[in-house]
C-alpha positions as a LaTeX table, in Angstrom:
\begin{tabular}{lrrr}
\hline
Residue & $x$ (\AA) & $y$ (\AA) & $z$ (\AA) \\
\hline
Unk1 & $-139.71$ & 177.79 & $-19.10$ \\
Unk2 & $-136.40$ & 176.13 & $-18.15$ \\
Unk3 & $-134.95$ & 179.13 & $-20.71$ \\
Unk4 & $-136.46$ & 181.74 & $-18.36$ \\
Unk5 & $-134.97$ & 180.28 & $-15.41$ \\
Unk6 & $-131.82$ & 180.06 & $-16.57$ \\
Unk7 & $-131.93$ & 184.00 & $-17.85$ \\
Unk8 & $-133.13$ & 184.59 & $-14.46$ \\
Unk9 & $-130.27$ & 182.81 & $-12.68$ \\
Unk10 & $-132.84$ & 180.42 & $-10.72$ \\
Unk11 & $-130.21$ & 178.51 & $-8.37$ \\
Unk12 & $-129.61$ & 175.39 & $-9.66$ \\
Unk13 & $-131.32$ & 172.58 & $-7.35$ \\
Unk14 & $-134.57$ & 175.00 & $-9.16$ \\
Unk15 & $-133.34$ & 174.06 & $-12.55$ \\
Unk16 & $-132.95$ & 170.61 & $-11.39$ \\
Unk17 & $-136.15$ & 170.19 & $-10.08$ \\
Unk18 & $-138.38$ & 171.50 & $-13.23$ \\
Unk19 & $-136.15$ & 169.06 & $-15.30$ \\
Unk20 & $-137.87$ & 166.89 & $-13.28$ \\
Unk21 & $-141.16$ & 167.71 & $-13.30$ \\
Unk22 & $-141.25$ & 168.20 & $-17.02$ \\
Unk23 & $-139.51$ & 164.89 & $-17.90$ \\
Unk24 & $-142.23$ & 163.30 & $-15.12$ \\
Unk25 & $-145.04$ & 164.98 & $-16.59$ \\
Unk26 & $-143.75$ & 163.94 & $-20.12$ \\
Unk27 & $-143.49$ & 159.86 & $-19.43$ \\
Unk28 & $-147.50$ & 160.66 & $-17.95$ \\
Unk29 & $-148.30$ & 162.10 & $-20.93$ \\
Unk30 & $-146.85$ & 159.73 & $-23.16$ \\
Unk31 & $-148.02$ & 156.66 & $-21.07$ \\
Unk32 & $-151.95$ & 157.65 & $-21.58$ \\
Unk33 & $-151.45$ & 158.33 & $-25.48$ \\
Unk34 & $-150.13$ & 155.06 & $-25.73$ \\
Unk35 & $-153.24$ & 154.24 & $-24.25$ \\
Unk36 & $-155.48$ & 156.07 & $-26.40$ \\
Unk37 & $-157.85$ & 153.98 & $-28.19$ \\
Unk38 & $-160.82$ & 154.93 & $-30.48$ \\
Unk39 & $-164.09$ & 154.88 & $-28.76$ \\
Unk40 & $-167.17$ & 153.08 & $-30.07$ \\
Unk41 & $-168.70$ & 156.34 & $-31.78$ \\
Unk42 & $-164.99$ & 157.11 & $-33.10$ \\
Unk43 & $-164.82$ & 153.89 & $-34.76$ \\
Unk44 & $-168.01$ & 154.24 & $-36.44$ \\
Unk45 & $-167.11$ & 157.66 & $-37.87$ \\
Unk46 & $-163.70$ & 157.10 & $-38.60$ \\
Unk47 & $-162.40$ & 156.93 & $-42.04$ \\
Unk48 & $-159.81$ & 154.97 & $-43.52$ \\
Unk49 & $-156.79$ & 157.53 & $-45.21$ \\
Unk50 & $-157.03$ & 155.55 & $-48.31$ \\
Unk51 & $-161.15$ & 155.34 & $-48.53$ \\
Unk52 & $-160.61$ & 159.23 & $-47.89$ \\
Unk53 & $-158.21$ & 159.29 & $-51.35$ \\
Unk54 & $-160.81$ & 157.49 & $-52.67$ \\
Unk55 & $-163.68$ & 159.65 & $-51.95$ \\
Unk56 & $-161.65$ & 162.77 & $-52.94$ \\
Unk57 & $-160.56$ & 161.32 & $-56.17$ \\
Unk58 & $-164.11$ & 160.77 & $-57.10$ \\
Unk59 & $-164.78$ & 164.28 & $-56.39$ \\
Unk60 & $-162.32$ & 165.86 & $-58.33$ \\
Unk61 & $-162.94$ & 163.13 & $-61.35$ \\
Unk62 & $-166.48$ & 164.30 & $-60.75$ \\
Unk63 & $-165.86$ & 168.05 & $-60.92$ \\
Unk64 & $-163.47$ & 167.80 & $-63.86$ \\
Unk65 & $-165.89$ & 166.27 & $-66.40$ \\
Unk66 & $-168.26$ & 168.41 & $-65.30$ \\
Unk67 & $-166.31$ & 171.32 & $-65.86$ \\
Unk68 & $-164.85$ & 169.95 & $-69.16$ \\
Unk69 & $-168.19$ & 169.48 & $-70.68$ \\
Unk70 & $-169.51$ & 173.18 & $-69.66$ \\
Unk71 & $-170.41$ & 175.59 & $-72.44$ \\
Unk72 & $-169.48$ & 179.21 & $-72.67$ \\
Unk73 & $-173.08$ & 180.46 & $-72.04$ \\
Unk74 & $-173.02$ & 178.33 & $-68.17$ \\
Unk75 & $-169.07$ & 178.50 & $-67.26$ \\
Unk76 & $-170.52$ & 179.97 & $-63.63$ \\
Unk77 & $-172.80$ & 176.72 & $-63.24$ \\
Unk78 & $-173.46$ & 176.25 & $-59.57$ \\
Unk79 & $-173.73$ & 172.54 & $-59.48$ \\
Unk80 & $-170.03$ & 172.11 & $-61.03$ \\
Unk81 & $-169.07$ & 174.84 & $-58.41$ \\
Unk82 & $-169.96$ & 173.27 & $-55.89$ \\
Unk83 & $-168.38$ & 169.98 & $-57.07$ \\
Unk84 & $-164.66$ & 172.21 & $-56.92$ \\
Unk85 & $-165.53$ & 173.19 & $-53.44$ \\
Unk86 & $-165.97$ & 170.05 & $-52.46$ \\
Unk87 & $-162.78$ & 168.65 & $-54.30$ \\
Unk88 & $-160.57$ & 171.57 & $-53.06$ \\
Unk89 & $-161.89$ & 170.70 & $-49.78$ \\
Unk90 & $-161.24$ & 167.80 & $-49.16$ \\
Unk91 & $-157.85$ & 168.32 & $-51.18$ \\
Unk92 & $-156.92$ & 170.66 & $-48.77$ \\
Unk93 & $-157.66$ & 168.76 & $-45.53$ \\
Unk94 & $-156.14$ & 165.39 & $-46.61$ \\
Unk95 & $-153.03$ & 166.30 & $-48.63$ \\
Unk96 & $-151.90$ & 168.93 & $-47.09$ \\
Unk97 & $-149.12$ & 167.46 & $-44.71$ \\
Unk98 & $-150.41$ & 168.12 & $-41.31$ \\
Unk99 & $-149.26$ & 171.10 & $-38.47$ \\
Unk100 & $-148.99$ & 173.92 & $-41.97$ \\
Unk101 & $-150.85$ & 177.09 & $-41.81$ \\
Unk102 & $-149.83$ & 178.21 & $-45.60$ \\
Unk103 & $-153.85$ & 177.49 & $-45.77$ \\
Unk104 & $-154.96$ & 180.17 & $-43.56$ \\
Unk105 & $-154.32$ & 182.69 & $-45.93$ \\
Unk106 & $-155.97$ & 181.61 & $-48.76$ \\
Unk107 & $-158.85$ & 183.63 & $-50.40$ \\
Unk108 & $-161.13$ & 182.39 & $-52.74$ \\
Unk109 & $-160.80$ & 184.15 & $-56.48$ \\
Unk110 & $-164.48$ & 185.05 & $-57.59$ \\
Unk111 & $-164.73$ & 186.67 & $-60.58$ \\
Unk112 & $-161.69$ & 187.22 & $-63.64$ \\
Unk113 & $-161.14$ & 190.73 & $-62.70$ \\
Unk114 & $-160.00$ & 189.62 & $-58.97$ \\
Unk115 & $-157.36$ & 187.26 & $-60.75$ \\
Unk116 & $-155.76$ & 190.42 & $-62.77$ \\
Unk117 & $-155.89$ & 192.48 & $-59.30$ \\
Unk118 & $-153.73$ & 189.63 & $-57.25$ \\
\hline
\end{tabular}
């Protein structure tokens, strides 16, 4: 905003005054996230970065035996599917560094013949 005014030759006691503002409206902002706490319901749900490794290593631990001990005849086994969706899951939402949309583009790969396509 204070771009556009400039471009637009806004006199300067405008200028001045939106500096203002914004820096005012900045210290408010940054006052009450200071004072942002976890409610009651928050606290109950909330889950501790590390637990969350935890959890996510089990998963994948999980999903790799399972797939490890698959045979030919049931490589498309639902139950050890499901165990990688999971484990990619979770992989995505808590290594992934945060504010990244590489994710949004990602397509899941069915079958071998939509591997040769890509």
């Amino acid at each position: 905003m204070l771009h556009l005014l400039e471009i637009a030759a806004a006199p300067k006691e405008i200028i001045t005054k939106y500096k203002l503002i914004n820096k005012n409206l900045s210290l408010i902002h940054e006052q009450k996230e200071s004072e942002n706490k976890l409610d009651e319901e928050e606290q109950k749900k909330f889950i501790d970065y590390n637990d969350l490794l935890k959890i996510r290593n089990k998963l994948y631990n999980d999903w790799v035996e399972s797939y490890e001990n698959l045979t030919i005849k049931n490589k498309n086994d639902i139950n050890t599917r499901n165990k990688n969706i999971k484990s990619l899951l979770l992989s995505f939402y808590s290594l992934f560094p945060p504010l990244r949309n590489e994710g949004l583009n990602l397509k899941e790969i069915v079958t071998n013949k939509q591997k040769r396509d890509r």
